[in-house]
N, C-alpha and C positions, 0 to 999 in steps of 0.2 A: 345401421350398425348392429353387427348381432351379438348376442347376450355376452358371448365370450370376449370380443372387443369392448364391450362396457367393462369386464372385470378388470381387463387389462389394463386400460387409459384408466382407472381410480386406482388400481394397488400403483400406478407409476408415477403418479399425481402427488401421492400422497407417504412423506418418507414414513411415517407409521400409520399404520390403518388400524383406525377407530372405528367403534362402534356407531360411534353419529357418521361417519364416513359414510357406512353401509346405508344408513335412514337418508340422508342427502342425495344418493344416488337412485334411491326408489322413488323417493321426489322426484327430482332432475328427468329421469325415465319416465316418469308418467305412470310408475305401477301403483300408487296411492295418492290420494288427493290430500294435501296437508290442513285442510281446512275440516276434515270429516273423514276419520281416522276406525274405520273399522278393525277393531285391535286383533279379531280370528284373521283377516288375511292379510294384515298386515303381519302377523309373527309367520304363516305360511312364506310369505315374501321375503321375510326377513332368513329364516332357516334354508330357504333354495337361494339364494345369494350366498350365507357360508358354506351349502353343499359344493357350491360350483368352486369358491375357494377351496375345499379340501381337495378337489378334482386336479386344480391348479400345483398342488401340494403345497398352498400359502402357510406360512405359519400363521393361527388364529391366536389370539390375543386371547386371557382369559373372562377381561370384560366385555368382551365380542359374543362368546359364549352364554357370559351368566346374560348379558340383555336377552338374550332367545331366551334363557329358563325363566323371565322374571315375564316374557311375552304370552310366552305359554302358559303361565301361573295365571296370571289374567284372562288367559282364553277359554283355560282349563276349568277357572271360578268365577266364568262369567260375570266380572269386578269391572264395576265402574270405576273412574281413575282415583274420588274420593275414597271409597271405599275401601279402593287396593291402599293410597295412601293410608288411609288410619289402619291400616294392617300391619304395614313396619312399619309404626311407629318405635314398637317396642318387640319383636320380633322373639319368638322365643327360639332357644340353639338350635331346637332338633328342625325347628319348622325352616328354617333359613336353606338357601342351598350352596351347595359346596363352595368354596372360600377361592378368592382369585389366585392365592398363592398355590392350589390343589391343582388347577389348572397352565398356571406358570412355571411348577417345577412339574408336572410329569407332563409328556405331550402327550404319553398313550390315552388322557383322561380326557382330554378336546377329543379325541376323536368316539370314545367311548358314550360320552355327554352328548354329541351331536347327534350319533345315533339313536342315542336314547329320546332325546327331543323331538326326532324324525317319526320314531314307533309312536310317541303318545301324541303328536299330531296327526297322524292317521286313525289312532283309536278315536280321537275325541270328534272327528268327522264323520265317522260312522255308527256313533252313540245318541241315542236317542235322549234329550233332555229334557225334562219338565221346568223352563223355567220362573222363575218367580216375578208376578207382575210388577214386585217394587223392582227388580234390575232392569226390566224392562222399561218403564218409566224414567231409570236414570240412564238409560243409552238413548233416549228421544232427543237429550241433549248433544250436537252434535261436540267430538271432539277434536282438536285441533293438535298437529306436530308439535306443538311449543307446550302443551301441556304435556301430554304422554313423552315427549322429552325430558319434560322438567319431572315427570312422576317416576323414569328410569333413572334421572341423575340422582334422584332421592333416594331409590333405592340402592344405588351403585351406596352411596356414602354411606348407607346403614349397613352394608356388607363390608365394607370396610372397618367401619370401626370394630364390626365382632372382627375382623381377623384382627385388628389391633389389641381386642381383647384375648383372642388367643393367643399370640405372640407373649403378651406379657404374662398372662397367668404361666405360660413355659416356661418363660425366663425364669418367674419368680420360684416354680416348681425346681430345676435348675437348680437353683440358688440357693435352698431350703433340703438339698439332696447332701446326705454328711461326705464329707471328702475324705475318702480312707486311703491315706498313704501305707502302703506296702515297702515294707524294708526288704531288700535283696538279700538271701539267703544262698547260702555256699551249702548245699545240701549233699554233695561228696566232700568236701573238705569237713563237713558232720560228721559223715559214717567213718572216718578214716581216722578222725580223732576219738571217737569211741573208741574203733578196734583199738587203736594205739594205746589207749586207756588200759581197755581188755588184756593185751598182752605185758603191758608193765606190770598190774594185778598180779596175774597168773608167774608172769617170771620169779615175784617176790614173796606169791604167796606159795604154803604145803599143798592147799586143798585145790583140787579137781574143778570147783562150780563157786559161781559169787552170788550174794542175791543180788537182787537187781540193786537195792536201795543203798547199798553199798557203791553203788559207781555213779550215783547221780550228784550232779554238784551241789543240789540244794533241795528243798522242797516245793520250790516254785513250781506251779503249773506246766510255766515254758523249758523248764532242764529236764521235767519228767517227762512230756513230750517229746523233745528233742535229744534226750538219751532211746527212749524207746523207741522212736522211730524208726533210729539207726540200727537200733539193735533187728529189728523185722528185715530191713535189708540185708544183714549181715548173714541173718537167718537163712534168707533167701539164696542166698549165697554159698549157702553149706559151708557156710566161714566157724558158724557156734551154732549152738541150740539151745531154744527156750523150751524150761522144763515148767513145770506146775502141774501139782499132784491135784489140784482140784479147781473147779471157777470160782476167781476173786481170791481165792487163793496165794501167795508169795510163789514168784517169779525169781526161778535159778539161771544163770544165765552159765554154760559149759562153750569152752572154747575147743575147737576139734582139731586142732594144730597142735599135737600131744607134745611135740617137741621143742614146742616153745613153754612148757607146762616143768616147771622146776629143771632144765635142760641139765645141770650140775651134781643132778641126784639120780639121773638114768638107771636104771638096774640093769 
């Protein structure tokens, strides 16, 4: 049976493919020995099974994914299985890697991660290591699939709960964020009622120009705003003109519709 027909009879076998899915079939094939678990080519083995899935164009899971970056962490830091255990125990954010949800909601990230895992198992094959005789003394002992199973299913749960933990510190972040309702303003039905203002003013008044402070309903922040405003459109509009002889100075406000300007006293 060739390699391609192995992928096929497990993605067909299997209505979701798992991660132990992929380890069972490297068993079952003969490409690792479960009694004596070389973990460098076993993650080799494990990353050329998801390449041929992306080849397939399978959708890859994001736990499918992190088991190769957690295979590779260990091959990468030559960690026996205790070791790598007492390393997430307590994991710190930055040191952990990407969260399964990173990988479940964007796909372009499976594919970006698998590559990425593909580059640094070629780098670390052609690196030259010094290793340490105490790791070397802990891989005399041999390791067995039920362990390095049980030492990925550890880790799968400690990456989990940090994304549990991120989820909620969002939520709570979220929840702690002030909620600022915005009232619907009628912002020509504004300008329209100023002018309207403006020309009552001028119909009743002698003089030519108003100060500003004279047409504002009140001394509130929001009427001083909100007469001003309008009046800068009106401006705009070559409807009036704002005068002021100096900065910070009193604001004249001239209407330029002369004939609405005491229309009963024309000369």
């Amino acid at each position: 049976m060739t390699e391609h027909n192995q992928i096929y009879n497990m993605i067909f076998e299997e209505d979701d493919l798992k991660w132990q899915s992929l380890i069972y079939e490297m068993i079952r094939t003969g490409k690792v020995n479960p009694w004596d678990i070389d973990v460098s080519l076993f993650a080799n083995e494990y990353l050329g099974m998801i390449n041929k899935l992306k080849e397939l164009n399978f959708r890859i899971s994001g736990k499918v994914v992190l088991t190769a970056a957690i295979l590779l962490r260990m091959k990468t830091n030559r960690l026996g299985l205790q070791e790598f255990l007492g390393m997430i125990e307590e994991p710190e954010p930055e040191e952990l890697e990407p969260g399964l949800d990173d990988f479940d909601q964007d796909p372009n990230a499976v594919e970006q991660r698998i590559e990425q895992l593909a580059n640094q198992i070629k780098e670390t094959q052609t690196k030259k290591i010094t290793l340490d005789p105490r790791l070397d003394r802990m891989r005399e002992r041999k390791v067995t699939i039920f362990e390095l199973m049980g030492a990925l299913k550890k880790a799968m749960e400690v990456d989990e709960r940090r994304d549990l933990r991120r989820t909620t510190a969002l939520k709570e972040k979220e929840e702690t964020r002030p909620d600022f309702k915005y009232e619907k303003f009628d912002v020509l039905g504004k300008i329209k009622s100023v002018y309207d203002v403006l020309k009552m003013f001028f119909k009743k008044s002698k003089h030519s120009t108003v100060e500003f402070t004279q047409i504002i309903p009140s001394k509130k922040k929001e009427d001083i705003i909100w007469t001003f405003v309008p009046l800068l459109h009106l401006a705009n509009q070559g409807k009036i003109e704002l005068l002021q002889d100096k900065p910070f100075d009193k604001i004249y406000v001239e209407l330029k519709a002369k004939d609405l300007i005491n229309p009963n006293n024309k000369e």
